[in-house]
N, C-alpha and C positions, 0 to 999 in steps of 0.2 A: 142636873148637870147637862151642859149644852153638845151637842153632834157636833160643835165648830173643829176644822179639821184648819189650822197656820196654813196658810198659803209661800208660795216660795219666795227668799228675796228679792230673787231677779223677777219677777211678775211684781210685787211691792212696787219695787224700783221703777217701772217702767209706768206703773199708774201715775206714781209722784211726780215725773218727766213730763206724765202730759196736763197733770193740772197744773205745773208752774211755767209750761208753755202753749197753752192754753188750747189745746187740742183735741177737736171732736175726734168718738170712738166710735165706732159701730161694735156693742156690746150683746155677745149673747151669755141669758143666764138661764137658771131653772128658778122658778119661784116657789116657795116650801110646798105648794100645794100639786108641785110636781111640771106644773106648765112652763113650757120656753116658750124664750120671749129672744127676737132679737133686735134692736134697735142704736139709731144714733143718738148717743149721750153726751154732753160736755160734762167732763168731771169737774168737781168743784174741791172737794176735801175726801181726807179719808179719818175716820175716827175708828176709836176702841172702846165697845161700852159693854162691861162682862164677859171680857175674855173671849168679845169677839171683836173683827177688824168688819170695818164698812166703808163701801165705794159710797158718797154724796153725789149725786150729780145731778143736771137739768135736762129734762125731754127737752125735744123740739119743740113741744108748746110750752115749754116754760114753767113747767108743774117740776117740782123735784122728786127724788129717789133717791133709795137709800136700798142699797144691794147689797149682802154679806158676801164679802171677798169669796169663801169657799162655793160661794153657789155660783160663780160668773166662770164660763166654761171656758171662750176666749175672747178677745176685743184686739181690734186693729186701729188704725191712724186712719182717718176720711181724707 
């Protein structure tokens, strides 16, 4: 059984707002292996695979990521 802990609607909402208007974030999360990370991302999608939610997005170099919603602590507008 997964540790995934539903993230709040209005955090949902506001990721969807900026992948449909196309908006770099500066994202900080924690990675399972306990390390922060904080960085600018363009989000791209968000998917659900096992009961859990995931931010898609593209580094500045162009490499992708795939972040589970409950690990991302906060994220702004660039």
């Amino acid at each position: 059984m997964s540790d995934y802990h539903p993230i709040g609607c209005e955090t949902y909402a506001a990721l969807e707002i900026a992948i449909v208007q196309g908006t770099r974030l500066r994202v900080g999360w924690q990675s399972p292996d306990g390390r922060w990370h904080i960085e600018p991302l363009l989000p791209v999608d968000l998917r659900t695979r096992e009961h859990e939610e995931f931010l898609i997005a593209q580094r500045a170099v162009g490499r992708p990521l795939e972040i589970r919603l409950d690990r991302i602590r906060r994220f702004m507008p660039l």
